[in-house]
N, C-alpha and C positions, 0 to 999 in steps of 0.2 A: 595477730593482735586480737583479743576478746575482746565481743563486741559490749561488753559493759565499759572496756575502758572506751572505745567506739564512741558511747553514748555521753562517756562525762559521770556515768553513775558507780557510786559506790559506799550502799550503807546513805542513803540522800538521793534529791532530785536529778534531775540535769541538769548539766550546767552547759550542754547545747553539744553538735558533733564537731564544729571547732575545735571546742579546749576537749574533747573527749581523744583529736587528733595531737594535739598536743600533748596531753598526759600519757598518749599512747610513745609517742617518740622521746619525754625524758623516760618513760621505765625502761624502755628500751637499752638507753644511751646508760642509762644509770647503772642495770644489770650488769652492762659490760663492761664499765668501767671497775666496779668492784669485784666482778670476776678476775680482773686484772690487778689486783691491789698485790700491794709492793713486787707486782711482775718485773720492775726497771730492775732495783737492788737485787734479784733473786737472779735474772740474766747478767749480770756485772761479776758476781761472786762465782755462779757456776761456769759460766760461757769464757768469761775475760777473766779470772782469775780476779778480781779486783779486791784491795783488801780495803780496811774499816772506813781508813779516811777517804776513797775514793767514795764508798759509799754515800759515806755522809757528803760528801761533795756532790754526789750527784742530787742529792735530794736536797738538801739546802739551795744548791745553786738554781736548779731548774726551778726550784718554788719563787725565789729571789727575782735572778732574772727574768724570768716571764713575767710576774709581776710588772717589774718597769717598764717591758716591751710594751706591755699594755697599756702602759698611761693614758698615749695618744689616742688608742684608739676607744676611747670612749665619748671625746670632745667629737670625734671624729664620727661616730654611728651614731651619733643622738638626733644628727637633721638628717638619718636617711631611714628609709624601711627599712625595719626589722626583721621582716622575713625572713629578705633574701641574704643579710647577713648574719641569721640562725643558720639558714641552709648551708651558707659558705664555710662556715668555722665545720661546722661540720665534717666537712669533703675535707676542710683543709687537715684536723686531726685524724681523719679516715685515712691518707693520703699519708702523711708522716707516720702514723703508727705501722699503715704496711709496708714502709721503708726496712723496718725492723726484722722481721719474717723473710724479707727478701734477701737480704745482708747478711742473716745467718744463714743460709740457705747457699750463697754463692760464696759462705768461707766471708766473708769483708768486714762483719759487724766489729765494730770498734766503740771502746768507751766516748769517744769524741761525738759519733751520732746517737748512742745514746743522750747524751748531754743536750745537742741540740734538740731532740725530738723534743725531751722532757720541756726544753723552756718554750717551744711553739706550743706545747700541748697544753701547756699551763696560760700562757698568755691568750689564746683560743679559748679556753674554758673560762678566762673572766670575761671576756668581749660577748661572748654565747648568754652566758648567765645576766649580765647588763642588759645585753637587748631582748633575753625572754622577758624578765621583769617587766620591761615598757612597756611589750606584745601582750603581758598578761593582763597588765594595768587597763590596757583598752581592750583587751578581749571579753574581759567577764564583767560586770554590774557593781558598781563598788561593794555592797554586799553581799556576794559570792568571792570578796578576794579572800575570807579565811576558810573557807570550805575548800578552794579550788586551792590553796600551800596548805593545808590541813590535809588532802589526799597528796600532795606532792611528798608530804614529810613523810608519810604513811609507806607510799613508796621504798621510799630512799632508806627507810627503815630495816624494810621486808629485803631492799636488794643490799644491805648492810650485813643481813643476817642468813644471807642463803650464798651470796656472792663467791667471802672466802672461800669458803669451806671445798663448794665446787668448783673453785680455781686452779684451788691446790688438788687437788683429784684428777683435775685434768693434765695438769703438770706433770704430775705422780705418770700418767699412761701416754699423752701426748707426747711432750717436751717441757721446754723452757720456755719456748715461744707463745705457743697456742694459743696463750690468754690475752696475748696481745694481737695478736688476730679478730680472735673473739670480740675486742674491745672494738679493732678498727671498723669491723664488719658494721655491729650497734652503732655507730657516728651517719655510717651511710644509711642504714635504715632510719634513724633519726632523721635526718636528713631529708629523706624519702615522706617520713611524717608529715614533717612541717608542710613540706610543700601540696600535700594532699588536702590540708588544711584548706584552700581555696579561698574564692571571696577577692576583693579586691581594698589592698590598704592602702589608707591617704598618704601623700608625702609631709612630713614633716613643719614642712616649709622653711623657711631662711633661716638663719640665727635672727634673734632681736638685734634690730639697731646696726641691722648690715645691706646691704645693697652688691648684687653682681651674685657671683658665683662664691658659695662657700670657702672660703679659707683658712683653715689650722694656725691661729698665730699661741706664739710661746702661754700670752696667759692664760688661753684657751686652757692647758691642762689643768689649773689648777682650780676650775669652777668646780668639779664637785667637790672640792676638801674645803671652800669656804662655804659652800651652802650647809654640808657637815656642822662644820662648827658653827653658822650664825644662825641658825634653826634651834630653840630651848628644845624641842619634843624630839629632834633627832640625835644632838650632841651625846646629850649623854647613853641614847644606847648604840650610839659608836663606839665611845670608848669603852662602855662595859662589854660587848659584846667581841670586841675587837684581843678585850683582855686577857674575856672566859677564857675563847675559843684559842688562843695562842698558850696561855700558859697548860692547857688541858692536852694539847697537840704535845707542846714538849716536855713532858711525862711522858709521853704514849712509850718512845723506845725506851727509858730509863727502867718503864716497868718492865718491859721485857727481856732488857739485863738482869731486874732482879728476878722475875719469873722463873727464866730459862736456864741462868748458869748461875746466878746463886742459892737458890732453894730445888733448884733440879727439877723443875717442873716440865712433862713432855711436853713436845709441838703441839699435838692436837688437843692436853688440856689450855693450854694458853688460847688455842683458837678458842673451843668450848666456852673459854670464860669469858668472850667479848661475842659468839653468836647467839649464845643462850637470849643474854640480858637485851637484843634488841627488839624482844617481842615485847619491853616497857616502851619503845619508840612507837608501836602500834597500838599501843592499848593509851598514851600519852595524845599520839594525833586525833585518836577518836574521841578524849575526850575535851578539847580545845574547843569545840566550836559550844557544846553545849555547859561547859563551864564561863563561859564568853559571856551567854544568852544568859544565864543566870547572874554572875556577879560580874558582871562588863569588865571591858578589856583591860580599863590599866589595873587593876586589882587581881586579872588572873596574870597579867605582863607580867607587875612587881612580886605575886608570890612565887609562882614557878620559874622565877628568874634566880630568888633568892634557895629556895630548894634546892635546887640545878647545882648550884655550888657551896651546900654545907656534906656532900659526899665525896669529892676526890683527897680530901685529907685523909679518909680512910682508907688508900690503900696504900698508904708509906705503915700499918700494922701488920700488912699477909703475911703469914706465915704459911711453912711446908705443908702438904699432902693435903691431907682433904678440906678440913678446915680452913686452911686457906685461898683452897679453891672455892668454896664456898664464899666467903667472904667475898671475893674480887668479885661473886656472880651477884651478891645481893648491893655492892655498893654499885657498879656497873647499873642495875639495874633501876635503881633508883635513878643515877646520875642520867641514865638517856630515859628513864618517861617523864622526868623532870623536863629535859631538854625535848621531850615529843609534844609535851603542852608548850611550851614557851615558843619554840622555832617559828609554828605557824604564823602566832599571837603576833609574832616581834614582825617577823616577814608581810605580816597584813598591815601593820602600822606605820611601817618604813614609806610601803606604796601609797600609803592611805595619808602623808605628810610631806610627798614628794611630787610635785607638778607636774605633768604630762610633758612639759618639756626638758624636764633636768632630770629624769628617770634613769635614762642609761648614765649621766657622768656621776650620779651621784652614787649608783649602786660599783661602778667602774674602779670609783675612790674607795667606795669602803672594802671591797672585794682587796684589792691592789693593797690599800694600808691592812687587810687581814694576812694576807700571805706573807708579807714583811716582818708582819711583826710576830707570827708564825717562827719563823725561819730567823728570827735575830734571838727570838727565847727559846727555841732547841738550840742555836750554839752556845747560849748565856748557860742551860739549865743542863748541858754536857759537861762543858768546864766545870760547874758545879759539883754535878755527881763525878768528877775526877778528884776533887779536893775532899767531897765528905761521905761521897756512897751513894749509889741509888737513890734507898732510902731516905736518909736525911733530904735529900735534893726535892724527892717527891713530897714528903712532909713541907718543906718551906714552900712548894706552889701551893700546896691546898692550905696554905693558912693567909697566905698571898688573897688569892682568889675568894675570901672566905669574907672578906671587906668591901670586892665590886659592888654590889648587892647596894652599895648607898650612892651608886652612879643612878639607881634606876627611880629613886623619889621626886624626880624631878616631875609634874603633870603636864608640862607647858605643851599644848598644839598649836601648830600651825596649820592655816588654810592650806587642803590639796589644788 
């Protein structure tokens, strides 16, 4: 780990060796994670023979149900340290992921453990993300929370755009597996991260308006989805955010039906045409904090909100060979440094309107309703492109999504 991330510095101050231990353990986890990207479905097809619908089963389902596994456990990690249940989800997808490697390895991997890993690794990954948020929220100065998700997006940018590429390279001379190796190994160094972190963190304390020993009762799960909705400054970029990001998700394959078998476009320009455009997600995070400083937050919130989604109608026009490659690299690129300024912006404001104590159920609920509604509009916008074409299907999301943009006029805040 470089000791700039070490330090917390990058392009700006410090933001202390803490969160520099921090940032060092998501680029870590993150690297590895999109080293690993769509490693499940590419082990299903080669290893198990599996064909389309298993596919899409595997990925719907494990988005789906992980999601739900997690409900609980949000109500449930909001009155304990944070830490130590970063550190755990951690070990726990470290753990399931080297399930995989070992199972191919002794002949046994079956699409059934795939399935399971996928919905522990999903439900893990929203429980993780909940409780960093809290951990960040009391980590940095409320004035450091868009600098410190301003280098996080910058990150996730960089490990967007280098990830594939050398995942599939490694697939290409390792195996099948490798990249889920790779991936398990990054959870344990994560892992390792956090806990270097040191220091000593308060406990939470009781729920309000309870006495004894914590208890999980039924309404408990649905605190973050009413504080969602009876908050004016967070409602509406739940729903628009929840919208973008779900109907943008289910295009992703449609486009690469139309990509790959109907215009004939090879594998590595289709990768090319989504790692080029991530170098707008870094030139996007860097410039959030100083377009912030100059024309303040909801005014960069509502423009780069509205940007972010007047580009994905333009790729139901790509056509063949180069010009069309082109195209998808200059809409693409648009669409993520659109989305490089807005992520932070939205991620500082979410924290910046959500109470030290409703941190983790509230981010739990929105995470939990994003993966839902993910995985209900790839089945909706498949059936789709089965009735009118790629195309068309892609063309009706980006005109869809082309209207969220009047969820985000709302001003209203509420006290953190």
């Amino acid at each position: 780990m470089s000791g700039v991330l070490m330090s917390g510095v990058a392009g700006g101050r410090s933001l202390g060796r803490p969160f520099g231990w921090l940032w060092a353990a998501y680029a870590v986890s993150t690297f590895g994670t999109r080293l690993a990207f769509d490693a499940f479905p590419l082990i299903a097809v080669v290893v198990l023979d599996a064909g389309p619908a298993q596919v899409a089963a595997l990925a719907a389902a494990g988005l789906a149900v992980g999601a739900v596994v997690a409900v609980p456990l949000g109500p449930w990690v909001e009155f304990r340290r944070k830490r130590p249940v970063m550190v755990a989800t951690d070990l726990v997808r470290c753990a399931v992921l080297l399930s995989v490697p070992v199972a191919y390895a002794t002949g046994r991997l079956g699409f059934a453990q795939l399935l399971v890993v996928s919905v522990v690794v999903a439900a893990a990954d929203i429980t993780f993300r909940a409780a960093a948020g809290s951990f960040l929220k009391a980590l940095v100065r409320p004035g450091d929370l868009l600098t410190a998700n301003g280098r996080f997006e910058a990150t996730a940018w960089t490990a967007t755009m280098l990830g594939p590429p050398v995942g599939g390279a490694a697939i290409g001379i390792f195996g099948p597996v490798v990249t889920v190796t790779v991936d398990a190994v990054s959870h344990l160094l994560s892992a390792l991260g956090i806990r270097a972190i040191g220091g000593g963190e308060p406990h939470p304390g009781p729920r309000p308006h309870r006495t004894g020993a914590p208890r999980l009762r039924a309404g408990d799960l649905l605190d973050g989805w009413r504080y969602l909705l009876t908050v004016p400054g967070l409602r509406p970029l739940f729903f628009n955010t929840v919208l973008v990001n779900g109907l943008i998700m289910a295009t992703a394959p449609l486009l690469a039906v139309l990509m790959l078998a109907d215009l004939g476009f090879a594998p590595w320009q289709y990768g090319l045409a989504f790692a080029v455009p991530c170098v707008g997600g870094l030139i996007g995070s860097r410039l959030a904090q100083p377009l912030v400083a100059r024309f303040g937050e909801h005014r960069v919130l509502v423009t780069s909100g509205v940007l972010r989604v007047c580009w994905p109608v333009g790729l139901a026009f790509v056509g063949p060979g180069t010009a069309g490659l082109v195209l998808v690299m200059v809409v693409e690129f648009g669409l993520i440094t659109s989305m490089g300024v807005f992520n932070p912006v939205f991620a500082t404001r979410r924290l910046e309107l959500t109470p030290p104590d409703r941190v983790v159920r509230t981010l739990s609920a929105w995470s939990v309703s994003g993966k839902l509604t993910t995985a209900a509009l790839t089945a909706v916008w498949g059936l789709l492109a089965g009735l009118t074409g790629p195309r068309t299907a892609i063309a009706v999301a980006g005109v869809i999504v082309l209207a969220t943009p009047l969820l985000l006029f709302r001003h209203d805040r509420a006290p953190a």
